[in-house]
N, C-alpha and C positions, 0 to 999 in steps of 0.2 A: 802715136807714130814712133818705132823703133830708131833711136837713135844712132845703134850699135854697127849698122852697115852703112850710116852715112861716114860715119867717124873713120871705116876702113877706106873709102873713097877717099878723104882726105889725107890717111895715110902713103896712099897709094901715088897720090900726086905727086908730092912733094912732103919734106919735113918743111915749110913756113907756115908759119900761125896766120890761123883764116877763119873763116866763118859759112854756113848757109842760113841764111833766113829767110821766111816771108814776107814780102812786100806788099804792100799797096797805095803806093804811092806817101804815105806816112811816113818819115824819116824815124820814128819812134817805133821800129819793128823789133820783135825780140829776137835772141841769136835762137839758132836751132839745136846747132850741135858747134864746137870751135875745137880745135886742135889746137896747141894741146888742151886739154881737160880745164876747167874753171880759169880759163885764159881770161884779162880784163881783155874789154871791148877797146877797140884802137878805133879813132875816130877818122884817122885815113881810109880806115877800110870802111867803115861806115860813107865816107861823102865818096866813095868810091862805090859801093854797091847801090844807095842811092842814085849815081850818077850812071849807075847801068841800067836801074830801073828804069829812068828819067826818058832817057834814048833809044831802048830797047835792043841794045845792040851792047857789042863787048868794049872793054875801057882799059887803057894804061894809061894811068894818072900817078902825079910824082907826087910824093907827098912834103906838104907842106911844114916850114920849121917855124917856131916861134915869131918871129917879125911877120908871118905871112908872105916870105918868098917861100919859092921852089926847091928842096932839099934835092943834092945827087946822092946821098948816101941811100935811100931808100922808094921803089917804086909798090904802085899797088895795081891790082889788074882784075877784073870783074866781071862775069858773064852771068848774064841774064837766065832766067830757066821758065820753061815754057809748060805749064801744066794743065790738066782739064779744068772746064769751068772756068776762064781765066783767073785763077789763081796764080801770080806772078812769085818769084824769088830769084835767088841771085847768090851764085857762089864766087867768095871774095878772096883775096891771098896778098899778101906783105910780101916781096921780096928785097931783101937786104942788098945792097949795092944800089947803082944807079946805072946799070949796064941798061940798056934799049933792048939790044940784041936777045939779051937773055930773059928781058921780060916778053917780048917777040915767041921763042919759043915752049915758055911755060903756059903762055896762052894759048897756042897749039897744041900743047900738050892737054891743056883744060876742056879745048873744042872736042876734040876726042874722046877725052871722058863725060863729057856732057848729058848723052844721049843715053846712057847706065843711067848717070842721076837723076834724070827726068822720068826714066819706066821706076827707077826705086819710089819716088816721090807718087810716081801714080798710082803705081798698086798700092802704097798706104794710106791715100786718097782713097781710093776706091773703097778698099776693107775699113775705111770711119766712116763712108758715106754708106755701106751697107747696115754697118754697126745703127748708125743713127736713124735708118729705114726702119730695123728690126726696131728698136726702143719707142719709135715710132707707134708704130704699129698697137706693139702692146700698151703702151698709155693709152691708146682712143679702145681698144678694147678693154682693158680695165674700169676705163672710162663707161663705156655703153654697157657692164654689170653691175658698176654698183651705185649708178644713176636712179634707176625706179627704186621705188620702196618694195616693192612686190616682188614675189622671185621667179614669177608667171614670166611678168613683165620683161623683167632682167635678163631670162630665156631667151623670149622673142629677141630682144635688141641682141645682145651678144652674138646667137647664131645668125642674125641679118646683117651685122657688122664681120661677121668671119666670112660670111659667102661675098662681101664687097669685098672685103681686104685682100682674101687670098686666091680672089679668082674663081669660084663655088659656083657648081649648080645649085647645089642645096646642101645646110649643113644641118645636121639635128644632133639633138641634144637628150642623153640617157642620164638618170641619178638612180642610186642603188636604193631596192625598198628592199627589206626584209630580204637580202641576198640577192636579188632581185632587180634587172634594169627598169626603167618605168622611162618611157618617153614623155618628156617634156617639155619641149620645145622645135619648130621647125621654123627655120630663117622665110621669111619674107609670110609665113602663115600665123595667121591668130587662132584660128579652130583646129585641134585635135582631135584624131579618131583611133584612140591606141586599140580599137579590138580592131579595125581593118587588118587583113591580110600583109598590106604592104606595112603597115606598124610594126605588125609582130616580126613581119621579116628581119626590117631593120634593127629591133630590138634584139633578135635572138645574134644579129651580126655583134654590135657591141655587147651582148654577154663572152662572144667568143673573145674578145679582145682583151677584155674586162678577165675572163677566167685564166687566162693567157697573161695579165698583167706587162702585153707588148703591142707597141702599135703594129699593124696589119693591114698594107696596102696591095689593093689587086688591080692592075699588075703591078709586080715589086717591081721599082727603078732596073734599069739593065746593069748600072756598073754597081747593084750591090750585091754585097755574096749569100747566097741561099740562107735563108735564115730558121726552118724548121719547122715555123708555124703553122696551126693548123687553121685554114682557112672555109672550112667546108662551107660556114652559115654566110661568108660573104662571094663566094661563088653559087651559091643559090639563089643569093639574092640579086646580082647581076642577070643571072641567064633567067628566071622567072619574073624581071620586071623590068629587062633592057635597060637596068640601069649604065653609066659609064665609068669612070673609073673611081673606086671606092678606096678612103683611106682612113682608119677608126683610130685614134688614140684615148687610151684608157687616160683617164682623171686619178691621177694618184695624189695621194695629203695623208701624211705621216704612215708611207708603207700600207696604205688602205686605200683599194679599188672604191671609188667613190662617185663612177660615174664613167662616160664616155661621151667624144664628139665623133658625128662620124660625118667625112665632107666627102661628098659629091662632086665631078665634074666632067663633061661630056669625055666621049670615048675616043677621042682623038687629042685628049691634052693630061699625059697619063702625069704622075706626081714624081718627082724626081727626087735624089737623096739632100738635097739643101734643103728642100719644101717640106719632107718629111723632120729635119731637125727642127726647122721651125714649129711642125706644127705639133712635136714633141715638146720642144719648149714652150709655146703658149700655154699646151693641157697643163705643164708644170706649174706657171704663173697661177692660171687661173682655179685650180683645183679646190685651193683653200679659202678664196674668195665664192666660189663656188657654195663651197660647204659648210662657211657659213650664210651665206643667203640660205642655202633649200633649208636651213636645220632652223632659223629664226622666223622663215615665212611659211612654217608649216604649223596645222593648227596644234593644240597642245598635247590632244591624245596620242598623235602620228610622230612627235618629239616624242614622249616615255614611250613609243612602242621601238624606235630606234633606236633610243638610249640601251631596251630592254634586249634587242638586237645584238648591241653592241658587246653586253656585258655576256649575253650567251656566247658568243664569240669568243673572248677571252677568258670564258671558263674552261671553251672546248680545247684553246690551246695549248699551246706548252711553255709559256711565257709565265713567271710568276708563280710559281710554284708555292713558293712560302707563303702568297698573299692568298693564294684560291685554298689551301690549307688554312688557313686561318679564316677566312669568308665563309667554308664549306662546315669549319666548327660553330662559328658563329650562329650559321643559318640551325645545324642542328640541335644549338642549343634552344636558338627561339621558335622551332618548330616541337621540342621538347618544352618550354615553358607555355603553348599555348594549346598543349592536345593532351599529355601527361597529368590525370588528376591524384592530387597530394591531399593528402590532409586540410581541410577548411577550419581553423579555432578559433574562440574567443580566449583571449587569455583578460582574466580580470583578478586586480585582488581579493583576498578573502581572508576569512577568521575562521575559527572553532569555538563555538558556543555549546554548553550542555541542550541537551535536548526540552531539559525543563528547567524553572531556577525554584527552589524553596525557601520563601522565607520563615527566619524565624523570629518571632514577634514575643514580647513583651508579654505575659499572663496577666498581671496586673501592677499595679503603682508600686516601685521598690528602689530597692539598689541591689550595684551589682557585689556580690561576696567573691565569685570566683571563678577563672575563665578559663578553660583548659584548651580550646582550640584558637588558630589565626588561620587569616585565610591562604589557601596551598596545602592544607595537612588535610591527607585524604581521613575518611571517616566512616564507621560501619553504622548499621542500623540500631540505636539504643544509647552508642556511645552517650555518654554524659558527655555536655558541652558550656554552657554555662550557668551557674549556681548564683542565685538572688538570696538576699537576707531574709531568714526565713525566723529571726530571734523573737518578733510581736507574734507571728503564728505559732510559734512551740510554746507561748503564754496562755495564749488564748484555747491551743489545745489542752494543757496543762489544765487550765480554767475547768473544759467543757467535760474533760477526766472526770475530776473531785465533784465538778455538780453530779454526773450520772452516779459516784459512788454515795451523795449526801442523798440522793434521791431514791437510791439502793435501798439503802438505811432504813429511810421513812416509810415505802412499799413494806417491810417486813414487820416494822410495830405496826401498823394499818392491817395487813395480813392477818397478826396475834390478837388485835383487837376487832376483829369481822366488822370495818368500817366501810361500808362498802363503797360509801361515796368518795373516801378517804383515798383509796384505793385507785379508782376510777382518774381525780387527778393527779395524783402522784404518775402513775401507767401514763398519763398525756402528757407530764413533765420528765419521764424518763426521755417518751419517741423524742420531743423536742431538745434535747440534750444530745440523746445519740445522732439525732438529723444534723444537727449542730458541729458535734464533733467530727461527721464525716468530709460536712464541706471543709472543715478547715486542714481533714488529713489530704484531700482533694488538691489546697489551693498549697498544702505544704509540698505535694509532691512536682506541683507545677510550677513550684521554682525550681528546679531542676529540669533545663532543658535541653532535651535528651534528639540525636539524630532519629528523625523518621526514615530516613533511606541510606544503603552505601555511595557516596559519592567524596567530594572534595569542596571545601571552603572559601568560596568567591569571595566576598566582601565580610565585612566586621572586624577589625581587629579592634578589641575591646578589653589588650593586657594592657592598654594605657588608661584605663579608664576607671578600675575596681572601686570600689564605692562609689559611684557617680550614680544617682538618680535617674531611674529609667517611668515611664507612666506607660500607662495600657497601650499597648495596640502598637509602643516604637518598633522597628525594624533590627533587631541586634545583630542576627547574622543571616550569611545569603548558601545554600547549597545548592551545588548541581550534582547529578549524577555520574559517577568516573564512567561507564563505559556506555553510558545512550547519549551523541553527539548528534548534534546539527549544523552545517557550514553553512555558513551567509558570506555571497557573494555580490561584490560591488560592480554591478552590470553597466557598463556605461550606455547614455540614451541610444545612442549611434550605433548599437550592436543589438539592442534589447527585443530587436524584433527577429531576430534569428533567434535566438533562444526558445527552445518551447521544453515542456516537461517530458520524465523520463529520456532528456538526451543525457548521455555520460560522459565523461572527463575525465582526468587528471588531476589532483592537487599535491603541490610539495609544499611544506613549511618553512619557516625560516630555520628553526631548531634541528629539521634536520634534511637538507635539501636535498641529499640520496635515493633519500625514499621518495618514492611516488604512490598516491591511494588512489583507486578506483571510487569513484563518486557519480551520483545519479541526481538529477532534478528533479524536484519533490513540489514548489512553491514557486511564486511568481508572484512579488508584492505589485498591484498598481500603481502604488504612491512614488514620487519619485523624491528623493533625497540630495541635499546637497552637501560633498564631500570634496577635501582638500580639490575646492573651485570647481568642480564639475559636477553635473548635473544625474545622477546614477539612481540605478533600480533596486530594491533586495532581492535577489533571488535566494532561498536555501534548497541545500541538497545536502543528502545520507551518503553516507558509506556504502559500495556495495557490500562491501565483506567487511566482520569486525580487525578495526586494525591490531596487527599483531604485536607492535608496538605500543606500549604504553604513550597516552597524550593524553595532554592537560586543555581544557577551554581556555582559551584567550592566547593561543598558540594563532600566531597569522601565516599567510605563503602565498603562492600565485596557484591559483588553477587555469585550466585549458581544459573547454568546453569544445569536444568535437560536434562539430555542425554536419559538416558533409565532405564529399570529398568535390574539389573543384582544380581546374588549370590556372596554375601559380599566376598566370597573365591576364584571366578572369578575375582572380582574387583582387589586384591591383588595381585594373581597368576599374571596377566597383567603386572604390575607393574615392579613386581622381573620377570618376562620374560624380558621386555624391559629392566633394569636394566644391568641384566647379560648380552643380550643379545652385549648391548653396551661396556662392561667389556671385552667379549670376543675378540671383532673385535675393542677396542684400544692395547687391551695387544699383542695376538696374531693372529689376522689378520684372526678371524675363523668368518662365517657369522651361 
């Protein structure tokens, strides 16, 4: 209740300090309004307005001084007020002196204004008691939607509570599908029949409403002013099914048509412009309560196909500009990462190995005299590499010399003297002398051992070794050949079955990671190997071209084996497949 026009009635009266308040027979009432402003309560005026309530009639009463007699310095004067509902009050007033006369005519004065402050008091009466009708109202409506659990249900009750509340032949009830009204509820009916004729009708009336984003009653109130809209689908629907007077307000919740009420009521009780704000205002209350019930009691495909709705909507807009730029990147990238095929690799480590390795072994029991290579120093076919003592065999040849020349000797007196038998072993002690001296020119020359091929010196370093004792058949040095290589690649298990031969690749070195060689698959060991902890295959592969660069075996790098070509988001997918799939069948034994 505005305070602001009682407070001028009390100006208007008089300047003495007064009060209005309500009564009900409680002595304990609060003040209303007082002149002046945050005035204390005077307890004269109090057993003074009390004492108008009491009698129901007006009062000059003298006010009383400390001892409990009668003061003349000040009188007080009280009339009663008369409002709907018996709701009682009572306006009060102090006047200074103890004249009779004069409090005589202030209350004449007060009779006359009276009858202002009884209509002020009523109309604010009136506009709380509407207020409270209205609030009303919507708590039992509020009430009968979000009572059922079902949004069927919540339908039913709601539009059978709006056609009690507000006077309704019938009220029905629209939610948006896919741009789309859908009839879902009618007051006081349990069974729907949205293909009927009169369904569609009334459907297509709230899409007009709904695309209009205004309510739209036929006929519009008299005292309101032409409003523009277009009505066409709800005068069809009057004159094709004698409906009475129709009034549709769209469901709005966050600036989004989200539905429609549309009420019914015979054609002699047409809607008026109060009736229409209210029923503006309910669709307002109830819109977001609305939308969530339809959006949680629908099943889950009919959720993501609104969702899916929703988000086409605000692509089509013009809201968001940066975000649908950034969405529509997005999307092209991951429609880019799952249709775009790239490159499929294996990338694994590898080495370079000579194509062949040769040993060279020990000819027989010695030591060593002299070593001319280590391993790294490349080396031609013949080269000398290392020399054995060969000082017992240049005795021995020495030896088997001077026999064949003492046996010389003896053949030629044997000769002079025609001894024929003389002759005969002499000639079988020559051959055995010369057979003799060949092995030993044989085993002299095979201390010296010389490269069989062009290549480079893997293993033996044996300048720390010279005179050391070597016997038959030891290992002294190892060569491969400089320009016939083989790569051996560490395939891990997990990749090993994409692999197949003649696929090609890639390899860089550590030495010089610039360069990249063209390589082919040649080999595919079955055995599997276990390397720095994992579980790996040998694959080798060639060169396809001889490299132009010079390189040395036991040079290592990475190769990348192309497989095929696949989309980046296949590649991945694979992965986290085989991943989980292994996850599943160690944890729980599922395949």
């Amino acid at each position: 209740m505005s305070s602001k026009p009682i407070y001028q009635w009390l100006q208007t009266q008089c300047a003495l300090a007064g009060a209005v308040r309500p009564a009900s027979g409680d002595p304990d009432h609060a003040v209303l309004v007082g002149h002046p402003r945050n005035a204390p309560i005077i307890p004269a005026l109090e057993a003074a307005a009390n004492l108008a309530i009491q009698h129901n009639k007006p009062v000059i009463k003298a006010v009383e001084g400390p001892d409990g007699q009668s003061s003349t310095s000040a009188l007080t004067i009280a009339h009663p007020l008369l409002l709907d509902k018996g709701l009682p009050g009572v306006a009060a007033f102090l006047l200074k002196g103890g004249d009779t006369e004069l409090a005589k005519q202030a209350l004449h004065r007060l009779q006359q204004g009276i009858p202002w402050l009884e209509q002020l008091l009523r109309n604010d009466c009136g506009e709380a008691d509407s207020t409270r009708e209205r609030l009303g109202k919507l708590t039992r409506l509020i009430a009968a939607t979000l009572a059922p659990e079902r949004f069927s249900a919540a339908a039913t009750a709601l539009t059978t509570e709006l056609a009690a509340e507000l006077d309704c032949e019938r009220v029905f009830l629209g939610m948006m599908r896919s741009r789309k009204t859908g009839l879902e509820a009618i007051s006081r009916t349990a069974a729907l029949a949205p293909r009927e004729p009169f369904s569609q009708a009334v459907v297509a009336a709230m899409d007009e409403a709904s695309d209009q984003a205004a309510l739209i009653a036929l006929p519009p109130p008299e005292d309101a002013p032409a409003s523009g809209h277009i009505t066409l689908k709800h005068e069809a629907l009057k004159d094709r099914f004698d409906t009475g007077c129709l009034c549709t307000a769209p469901l709005i919740c966050d600036d989004e048509v989200i539905g429609a009420l549309l009420f019914e009521r015979e054609a002699g009780q047409p809607f008026d412009s109060e009736e229409l704000a209210l029923f503006e205002q309910i669709s307002r209350f109830l819109a977001p309560i609305l939308k969530m019930k339809y959006r949680t009691g629908k099943p889950f495909p009919d959720r993501m196909a609104d969702r899916l709705s929703r988000w086409k909507r605000w692509l089509l807009s013009r809201q968001g500009a940066a975000w649908k730029a950034a969405f529509g990147g997005a999307l092209a990238a991951l429609i880019a990462l799952g249709t775009v095929p790239v490159a499929y690799e294996v990338t694994t480590p590898s080495r370079l190995e000579g194509s062949v390795q040769r040993s060279i072994s020990a000819p027989a029991s010695g030591f060593i005299k002299q070593v001319h290579v280590r391993p790294g120093d490349r080396v031609h076919k013949g080269d000398l590499l290392v020399e054995l003592d060969d000082e017992d065999l240049q005795l021995e040849k020495e030896k088997a010399e001077n026999e064949i020349h003492k046996l010389d000797s003896q053949y030629g007196q044997a000769l002079a003297e025609r001894d024929r038998a003389k002759l005969a072993v002499i000639q079988a002690g020559i051959a055995e002398a010369t057979a003799k001296l060949e092995l030993i020119e044989q085993q002299l020359a095979r201390t010296q051992l010389r490269s069989p091929l062009d290549g480079i010196v893997l293993e033996g370093d044996l300048t720390q070794s010279l005179g050391a004792p070597v016997d038959q058949g030891d290992n002294l040095l190892t060569l491969t050949p400089s320009l016939d290589f083989r790569i051996v690649l560490d395939v891990d298990e997990r990749d090993i079955d994409e692999i197949q031969p003649d696929l090609t690749g890639l390899i860089a070195f550590s030495a010089d990671p610039s360069r990249h060689y063209p390589i082919r698959i040649t080999h595919i060991s079955p055995v599997a190997q276990i390397k720095n902890q994992r579980n790996v295959f040998e694959v080798e592969a060639r060169f396809d071209d001889s490299p132009a660069q010079p390189l040395r075996p036991g040079f290592e790098g990475v190769a990348r084996i192309h497989i095929d070509d696949r989309p980046p988001l296949r590649i991945a997918w694979q992965a986290f497949r085989d991943w989980v799939s292994l996850q599943l069948w160690r944890w729980l034994g599922l395949t």
